[in-house]
C-alpha positions in Angstrom: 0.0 0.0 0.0 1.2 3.4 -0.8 -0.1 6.7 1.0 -0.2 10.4 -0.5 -1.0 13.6 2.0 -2.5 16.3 0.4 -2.3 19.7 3.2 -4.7 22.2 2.3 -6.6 25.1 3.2 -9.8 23.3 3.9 -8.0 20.4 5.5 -5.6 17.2 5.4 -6.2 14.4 3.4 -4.9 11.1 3.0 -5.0 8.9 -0.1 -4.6 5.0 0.6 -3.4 3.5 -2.7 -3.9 -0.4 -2.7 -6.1 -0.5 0.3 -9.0 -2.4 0.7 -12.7 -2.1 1.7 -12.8 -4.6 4.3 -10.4 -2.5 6.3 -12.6 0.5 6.3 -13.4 0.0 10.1 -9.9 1.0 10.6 -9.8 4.0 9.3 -12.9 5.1 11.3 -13.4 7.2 14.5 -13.8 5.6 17.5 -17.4 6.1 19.4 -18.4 7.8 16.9 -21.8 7.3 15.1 -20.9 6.6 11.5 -23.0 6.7 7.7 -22.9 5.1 4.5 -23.8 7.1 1.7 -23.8 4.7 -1.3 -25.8 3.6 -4.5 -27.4 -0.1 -5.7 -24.2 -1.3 -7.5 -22.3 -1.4 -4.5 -25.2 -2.7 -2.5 -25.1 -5.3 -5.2 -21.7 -6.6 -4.7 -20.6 -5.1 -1.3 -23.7 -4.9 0.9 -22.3 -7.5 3.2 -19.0 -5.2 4.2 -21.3 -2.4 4.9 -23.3 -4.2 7.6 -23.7 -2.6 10.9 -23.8 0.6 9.5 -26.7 2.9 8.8 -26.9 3.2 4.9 -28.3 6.0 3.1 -28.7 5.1 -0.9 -28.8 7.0 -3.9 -29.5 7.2 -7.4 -27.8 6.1 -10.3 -26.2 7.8 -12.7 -25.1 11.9 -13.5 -28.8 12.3 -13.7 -29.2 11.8 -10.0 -26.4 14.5 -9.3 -28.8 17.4 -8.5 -30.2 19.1 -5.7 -32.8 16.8 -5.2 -30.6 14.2 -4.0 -29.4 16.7 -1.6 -32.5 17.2 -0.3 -33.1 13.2 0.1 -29.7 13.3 2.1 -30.4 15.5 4.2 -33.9 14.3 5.1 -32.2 11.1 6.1 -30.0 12.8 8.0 -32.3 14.3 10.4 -34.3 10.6 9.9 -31.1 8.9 11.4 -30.4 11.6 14.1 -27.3 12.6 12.3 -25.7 15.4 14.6 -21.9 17.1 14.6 -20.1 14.2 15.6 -21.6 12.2 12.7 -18.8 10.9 10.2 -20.1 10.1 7.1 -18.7 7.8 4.3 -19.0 7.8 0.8 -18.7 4.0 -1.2 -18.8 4.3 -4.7 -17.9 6.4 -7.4 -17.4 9.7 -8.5 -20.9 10.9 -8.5 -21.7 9.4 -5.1 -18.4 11.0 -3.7 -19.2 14.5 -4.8 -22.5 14.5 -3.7 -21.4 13.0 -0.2 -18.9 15.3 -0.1 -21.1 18.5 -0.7 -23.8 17.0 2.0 -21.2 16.1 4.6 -19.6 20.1 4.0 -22.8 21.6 4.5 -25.3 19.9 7.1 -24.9 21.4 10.2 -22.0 23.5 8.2 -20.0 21.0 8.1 -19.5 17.2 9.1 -16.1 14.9 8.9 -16.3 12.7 6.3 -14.3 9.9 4.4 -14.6 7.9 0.5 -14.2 4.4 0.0 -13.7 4.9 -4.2 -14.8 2.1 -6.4 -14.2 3.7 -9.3 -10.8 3.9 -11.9 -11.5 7.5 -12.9 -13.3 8.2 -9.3 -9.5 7.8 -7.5 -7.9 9.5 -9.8 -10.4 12.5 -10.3 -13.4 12.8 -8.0 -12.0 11.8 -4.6 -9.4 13.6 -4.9 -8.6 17.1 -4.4 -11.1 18.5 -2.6 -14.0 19.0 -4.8 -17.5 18.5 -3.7 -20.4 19.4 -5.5 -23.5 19.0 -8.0 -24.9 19.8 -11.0 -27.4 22.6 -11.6 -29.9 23.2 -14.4 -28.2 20.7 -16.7 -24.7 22.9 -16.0 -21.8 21.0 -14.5 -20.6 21.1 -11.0 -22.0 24.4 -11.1 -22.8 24.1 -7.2 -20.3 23.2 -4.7 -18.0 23.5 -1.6 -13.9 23.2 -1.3 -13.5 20.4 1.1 -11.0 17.8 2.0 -12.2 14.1 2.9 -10.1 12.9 6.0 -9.2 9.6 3.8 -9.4 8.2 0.7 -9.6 4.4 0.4 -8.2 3.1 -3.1 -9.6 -0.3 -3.7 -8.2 -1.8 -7.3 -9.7 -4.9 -6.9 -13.4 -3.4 -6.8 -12.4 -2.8 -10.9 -13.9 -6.6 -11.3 -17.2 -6.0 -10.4 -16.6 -2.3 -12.6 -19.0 -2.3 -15.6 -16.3 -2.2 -18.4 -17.3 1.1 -20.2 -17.2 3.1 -16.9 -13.6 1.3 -16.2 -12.2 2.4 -19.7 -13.6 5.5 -18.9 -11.6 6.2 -15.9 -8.1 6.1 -18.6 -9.2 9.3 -19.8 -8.5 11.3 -16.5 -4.9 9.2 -16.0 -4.0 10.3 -19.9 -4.9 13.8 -18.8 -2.6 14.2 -16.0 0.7 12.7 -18.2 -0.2 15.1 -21.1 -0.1 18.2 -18.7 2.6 17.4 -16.3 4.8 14.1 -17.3 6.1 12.9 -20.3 7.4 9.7 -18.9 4.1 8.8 -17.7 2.7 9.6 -20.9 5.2 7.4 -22.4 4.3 4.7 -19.8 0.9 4.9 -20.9 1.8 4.5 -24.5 3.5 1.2 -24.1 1.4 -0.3 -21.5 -2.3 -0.2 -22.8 -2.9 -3.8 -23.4 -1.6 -4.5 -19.3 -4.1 -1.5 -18.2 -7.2 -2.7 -19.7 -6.5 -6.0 -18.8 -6.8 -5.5 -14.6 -2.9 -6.1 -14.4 -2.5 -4.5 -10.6 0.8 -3.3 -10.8 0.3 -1.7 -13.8 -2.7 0.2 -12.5 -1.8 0.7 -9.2 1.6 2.6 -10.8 -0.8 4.5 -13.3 -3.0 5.8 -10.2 0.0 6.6 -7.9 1.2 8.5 -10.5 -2.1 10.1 -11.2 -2.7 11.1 -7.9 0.8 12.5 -7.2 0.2 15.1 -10.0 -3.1 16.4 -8.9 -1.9 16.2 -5.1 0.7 18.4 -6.1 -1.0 21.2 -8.2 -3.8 20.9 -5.2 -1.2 21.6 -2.7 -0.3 24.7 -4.5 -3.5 26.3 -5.2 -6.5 24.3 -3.4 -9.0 27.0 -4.6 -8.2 27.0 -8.4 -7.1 30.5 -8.6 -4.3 29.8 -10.7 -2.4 26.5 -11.7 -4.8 24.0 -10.2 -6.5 25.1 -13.6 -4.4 23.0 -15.8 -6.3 19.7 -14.4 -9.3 20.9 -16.1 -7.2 19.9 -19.6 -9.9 19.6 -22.3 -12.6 20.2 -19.8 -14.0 23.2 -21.3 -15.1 21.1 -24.0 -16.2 17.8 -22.2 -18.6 19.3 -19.8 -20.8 20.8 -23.2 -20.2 17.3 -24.5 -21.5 15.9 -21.6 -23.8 17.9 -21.1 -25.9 17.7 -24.8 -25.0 13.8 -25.4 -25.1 12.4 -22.2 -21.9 10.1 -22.5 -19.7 9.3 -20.0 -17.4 12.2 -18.7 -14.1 10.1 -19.3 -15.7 9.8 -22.4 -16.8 13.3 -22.8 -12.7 14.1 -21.7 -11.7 12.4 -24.2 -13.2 14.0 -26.7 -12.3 17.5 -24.9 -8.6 16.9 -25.0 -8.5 16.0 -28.6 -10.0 19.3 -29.2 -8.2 21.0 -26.4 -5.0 19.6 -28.4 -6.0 20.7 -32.2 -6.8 24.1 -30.1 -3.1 23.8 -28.7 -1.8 23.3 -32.5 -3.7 26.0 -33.9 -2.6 28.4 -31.1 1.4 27.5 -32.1 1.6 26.1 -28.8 2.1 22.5 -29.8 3.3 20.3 -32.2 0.6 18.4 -34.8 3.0 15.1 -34.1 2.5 15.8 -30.3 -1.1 16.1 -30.9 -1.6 12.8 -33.1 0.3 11.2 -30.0 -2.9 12.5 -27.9 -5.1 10.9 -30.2 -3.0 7.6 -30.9 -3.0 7.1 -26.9 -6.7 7.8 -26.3 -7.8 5.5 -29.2 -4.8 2.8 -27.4 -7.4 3.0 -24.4 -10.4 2.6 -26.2 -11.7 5.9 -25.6 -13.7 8.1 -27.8 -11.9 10.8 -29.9 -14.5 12.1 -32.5 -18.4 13.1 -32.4 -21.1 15.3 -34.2 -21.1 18.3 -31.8 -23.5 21.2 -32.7 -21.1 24.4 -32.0 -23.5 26.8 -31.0 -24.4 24.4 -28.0 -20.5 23.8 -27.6 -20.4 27.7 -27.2 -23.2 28.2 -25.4 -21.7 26.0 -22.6 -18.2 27.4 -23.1 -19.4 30.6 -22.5 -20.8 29.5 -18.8 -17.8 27.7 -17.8 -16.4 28.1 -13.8 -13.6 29.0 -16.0 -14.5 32.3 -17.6 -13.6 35.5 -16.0 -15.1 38.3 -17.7 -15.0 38.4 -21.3 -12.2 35.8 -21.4 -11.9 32.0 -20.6 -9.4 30.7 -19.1 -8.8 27.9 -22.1 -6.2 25.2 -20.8 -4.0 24.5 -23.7 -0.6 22.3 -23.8 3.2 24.1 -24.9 4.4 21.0 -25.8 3.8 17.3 -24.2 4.1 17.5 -20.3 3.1 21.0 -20.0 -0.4 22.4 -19.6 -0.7 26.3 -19.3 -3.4 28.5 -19.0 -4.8 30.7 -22.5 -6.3 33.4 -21.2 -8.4 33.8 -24.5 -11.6 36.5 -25.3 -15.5 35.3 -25.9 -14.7 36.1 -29.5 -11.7 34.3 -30.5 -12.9 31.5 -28.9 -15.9 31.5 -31.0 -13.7 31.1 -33.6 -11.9 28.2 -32.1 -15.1 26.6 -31.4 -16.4 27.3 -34.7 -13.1 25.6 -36.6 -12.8 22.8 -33.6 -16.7 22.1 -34.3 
């Protein structure tokens, strides 16, 4: 097992790589009344590791993301006489760690809480970092805390009971994070595809280490995304309109956004079109998506009410070469013009 400690404004985290479910107990407060927050799949598989504790389930799927689940949180909360000593835990993936995160931050302002990730691209992108939040109106994200979880639980071997698409999914995040801070790892990645998608545990458990150093890093610097925690959102400007108007997966939907994020980097003279076709090669390696119909005016539309914008510009995140993602500052208008070329 390998441990990563992120220090932040908002609190300390710790990120067990390798650890397993059945060893949650240890990781728990003593005396302390403690909740599940998880959904059917992991009831499906995992109920019997849960027992003991009170479980509070939600829906499946981004769909279930909103402030209506909130609301079904909290009432079960007050149901289960939930009170300040409370810690609550998260099991599952990315959507049921954001939303558990967000609930924990703000009942009672503010509860301790803890994730048990199932999820490839949940430990290298959901759980951690910080992040907690939902969607709103159809926008991403768009409502949300800073928070750290006191721990982090990375269980590998949960992948085998991982639909497959949502486990390919997760590569898109880990392909992120090489492309804007490490070229070895992207050169890793490019040799070691057939390993990945195969459940070979060394080979994942090196890819999320890896992962999870470079976005414990950058969150260490700048927990409140002011300035280079930015770079993680690498193609996202795109994804979350992609996500948003076809309803694929977001690894999937990041996938797409880097490819265009990279032809963006190109046409900017930022990177190289042979760097660029590495992107693609890589993501295609990984079975991931890397081309769709996209209406540009919705593209735009979402662009425009990014978290990213500031003012009449948005902060695009484009790469200067492999390994090194920088911010674009770039105006409403020119970036029509990308969209319109991109699209």
């Amino acid at each position: 097992m390998r441990t990563i400690n992120i220090k932040a404004g908002s609190g300390e985290s710790n990120i067990y790589l390798g650890e397993k479910l059945e060893n949650l107990r240890s990781y728990l407060p003593d005396g302390k009344k403690v909740v599940i927050l998880t959904d059917a799949n992991i009831l499906k598989h995992y109920a019997a590791q849960l027992q003991g504790f009170p479980v509070v389930e939600i829906g499946l799927g981004e769909k279930n993301k909103t402030m209506k689940t909130l609301e079904h949180i909290f009432e079960e909360f007050i149901r289960l006489e939930v009170d300040r000593s409370t810690f609550i835990v998260a099991v599952g993936g990315g959507i049921v760690c954001d939303v558990t995160g967000y609930a924990a931050s703000s009942f009672m302002r503010g509860l301790k809480f803890g994730f048990v990730s199932t999820t490839l691209l949940s430990q290298v992108d959901a759980s951690v970092g910080g992040k907690n939040g939902v969607n709103f109106q159809g926008y991403k994200n768009m409502v949300g805390v800073f928070a750290q979880p006191e721990f982090v639980i990375c269980d590998v071997s949960m992948f085998k009971t991982l639909d497959r698409k949502e486990f390919i999914s997760g590569f898109a995040e880990i392909i992120k994070a090489a492309a804007i801070r490490d070229k070895e790892l992207f050169a890793y990645l490019e040799t070691n595809a057939e390993k990945a998608l195969n459940l070979d545990e060394e080979v994942l458990e090196k890819l999320i280490y890896e992962s999870v150093r470079i976005k414990a890093t950058v969150v260490q610097n700048d927990e409140k995304e002011k300035g280079e925690r930015r770079i993680l959102n690498f193609g996202h400007t795109f994804a979350h309109s992609i996500e948003k108007n076809l309803g694929i997966l977001h690894g999937e939907a990041v996938s797409i956004g880097m490819v265009l994020a990279s032809k963006a980097s190109v046409k900017l003279g930022m990177l190289s079109q042979t760097e660029a076709d590495r992107i693609e090669k890589v993501l295609v390696d990984y079975k991931l998506p890397v081309k769709l119909l996209l209406d540009k005016n919705k593209v735009y539309d979402a662009v425009l009410k990014d978290k990213k914008r500031d003012g009449d510009y948005i902060n695009l995140i484009v790469l200067s070469g492999l390994g090194n993602g920088v911010v674009q500052k770039v105006h409403i208008k020119d970036m029509e013009e990308i969209v319109n070329d991109l699209c």
